[in-house]
C-alpha positions as CSV (number, residue, x, y, z in Angstrom):
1,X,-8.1,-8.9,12.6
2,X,-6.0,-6.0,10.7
3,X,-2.6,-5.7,11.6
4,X,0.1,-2.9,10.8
5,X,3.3,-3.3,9.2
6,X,5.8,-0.6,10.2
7,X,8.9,-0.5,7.8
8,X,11.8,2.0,6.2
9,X,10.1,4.1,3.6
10,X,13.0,5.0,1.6
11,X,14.7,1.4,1.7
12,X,14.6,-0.4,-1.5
13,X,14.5,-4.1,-0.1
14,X,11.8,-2.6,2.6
15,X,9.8,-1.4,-0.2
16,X,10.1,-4.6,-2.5
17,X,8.9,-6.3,0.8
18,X,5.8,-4.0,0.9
19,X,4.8,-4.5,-2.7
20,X,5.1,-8.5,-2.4
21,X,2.9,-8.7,0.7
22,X,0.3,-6.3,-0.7
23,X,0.4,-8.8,-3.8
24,X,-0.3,-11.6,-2.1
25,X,-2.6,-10.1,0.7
26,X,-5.9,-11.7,-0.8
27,X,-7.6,-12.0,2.9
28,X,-6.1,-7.8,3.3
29,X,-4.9,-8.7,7.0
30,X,-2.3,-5.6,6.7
31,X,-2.4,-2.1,6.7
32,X,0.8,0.1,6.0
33,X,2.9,2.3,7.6
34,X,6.2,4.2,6.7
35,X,8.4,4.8,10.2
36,X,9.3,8.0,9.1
37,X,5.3,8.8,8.9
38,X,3.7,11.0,11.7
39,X,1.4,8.0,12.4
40,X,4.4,5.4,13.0
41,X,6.2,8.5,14.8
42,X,2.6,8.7,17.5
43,X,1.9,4.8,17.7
44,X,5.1,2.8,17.9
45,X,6.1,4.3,21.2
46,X,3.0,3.6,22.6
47,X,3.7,0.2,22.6
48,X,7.5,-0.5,23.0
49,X,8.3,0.5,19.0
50,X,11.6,3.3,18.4
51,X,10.7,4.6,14.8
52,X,13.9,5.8,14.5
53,X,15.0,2.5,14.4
54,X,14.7,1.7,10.8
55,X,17.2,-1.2,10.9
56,X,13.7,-3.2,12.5
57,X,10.3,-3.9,10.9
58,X,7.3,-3.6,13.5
59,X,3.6,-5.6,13.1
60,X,1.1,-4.7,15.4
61,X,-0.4,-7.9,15.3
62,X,-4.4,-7.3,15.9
63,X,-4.3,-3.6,15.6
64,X,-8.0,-2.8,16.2
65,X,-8.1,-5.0,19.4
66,X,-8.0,-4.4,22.9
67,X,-4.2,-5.5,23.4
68,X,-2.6,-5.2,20.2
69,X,1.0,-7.1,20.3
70,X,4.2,-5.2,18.8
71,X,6.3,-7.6,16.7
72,X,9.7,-6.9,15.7
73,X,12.0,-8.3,13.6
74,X,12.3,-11.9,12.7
75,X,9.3,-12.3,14.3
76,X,7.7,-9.6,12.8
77,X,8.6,-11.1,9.4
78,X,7.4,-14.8,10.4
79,X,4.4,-13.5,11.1
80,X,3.8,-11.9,7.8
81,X,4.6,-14.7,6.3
82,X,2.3,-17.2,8.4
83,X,-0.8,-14.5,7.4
84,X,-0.3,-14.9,3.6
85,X,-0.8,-18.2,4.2
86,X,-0.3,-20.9,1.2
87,X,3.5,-21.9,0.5
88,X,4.5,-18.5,2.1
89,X,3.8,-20.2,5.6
90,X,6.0,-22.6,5.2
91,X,8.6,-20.1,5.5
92,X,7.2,-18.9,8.8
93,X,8.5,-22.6,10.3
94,X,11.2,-20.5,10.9
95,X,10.3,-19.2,13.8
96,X,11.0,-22.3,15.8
97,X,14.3,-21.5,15.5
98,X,16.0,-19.9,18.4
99,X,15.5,-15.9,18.2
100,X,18.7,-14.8,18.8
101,X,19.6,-17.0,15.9
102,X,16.9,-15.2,14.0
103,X,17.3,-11.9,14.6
104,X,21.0,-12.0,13.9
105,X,20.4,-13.1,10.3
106,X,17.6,-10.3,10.3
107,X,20.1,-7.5,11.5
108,X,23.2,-9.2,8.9
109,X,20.6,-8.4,6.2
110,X,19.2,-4.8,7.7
111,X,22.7,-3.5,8.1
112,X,23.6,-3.8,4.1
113,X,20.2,-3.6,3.0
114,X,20.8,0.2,1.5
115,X,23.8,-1.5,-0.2
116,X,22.4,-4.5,-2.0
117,X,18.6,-2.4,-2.3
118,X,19.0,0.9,-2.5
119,X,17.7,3.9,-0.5
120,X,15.7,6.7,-1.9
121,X,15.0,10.2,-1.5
122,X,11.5,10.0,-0.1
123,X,9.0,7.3,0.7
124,X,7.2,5.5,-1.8
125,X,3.8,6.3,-3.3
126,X,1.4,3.6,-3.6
127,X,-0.1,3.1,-7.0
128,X,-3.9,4.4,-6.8
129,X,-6.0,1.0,-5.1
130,X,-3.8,0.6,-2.5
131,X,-3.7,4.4,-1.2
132,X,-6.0,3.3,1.6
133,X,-4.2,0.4,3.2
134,X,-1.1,3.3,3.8
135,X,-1.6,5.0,7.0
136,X,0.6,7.8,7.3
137,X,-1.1,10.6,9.2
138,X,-1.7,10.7,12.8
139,X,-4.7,9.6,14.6
């Protein structure tokens, strides 16, 4: 099943993110989606997302199914990790942890993530074989 990451298109770290999973995706389980899109702005709503809120990375796990799940977060980011499978899942073991343990080391890092990363002007481009894994208008 395809699933949707959700994620700051101007953020630096956000984008570094972006370029690592699409690297590593060899089984292409994600599709792409900047929140400040028209297709984040129509779709995360619909199922409990804020794209305004770009301090949080959505997934929505199993996309093309009947009852796709939203994912947010550290949970969000576990679950990337779990799907690229290899070394990477180890990584996901994190998820045992408490969530509110989680999540506050997720929001320490979103908070000075424009800081340490950057921010840019406008969202990135993806380079030419990746343009249709980037969802950006609406449906």
């Amino acid at each position: 099943m395809t699933s949707i990451i959700f994620f700051d298109g101007v953020c630096g770290l956000c984008n570094h993110s972006v370029l690592f999973v699409l690297k590593r995706d060899r089984n292409n389980r994600f599709l792409y989606s900047p929140q400040q899109s028209p297709y984040a702005q129509e779709i995360l709503p619909k199922y409990g997302g804020n794209p305004q809120n770009l301090n949080t990375i959505y997934v929505l796990k199993d996309a093309e199914s009947e009852q796709p799940t939203l994912l947010k977060k550290s949970t969000a980011a576990c679950y990337i990790l779990s799907e690229l499978g290899g070394g990477w899942r180890l990584l996901s073991y994190g998820r045992f942890l408490p969530q509110f343990l989680r999540d506050f080391a997720y929001d320490c890092v979103a908070k000075t993530r424009y800081r340490f990363f950057g921010k840019k002007e406008v969202c990135m481009l993806p380079e030419a074989g990746w343009t249709e894994k980037f969802l950006e208008e609406a449906p």
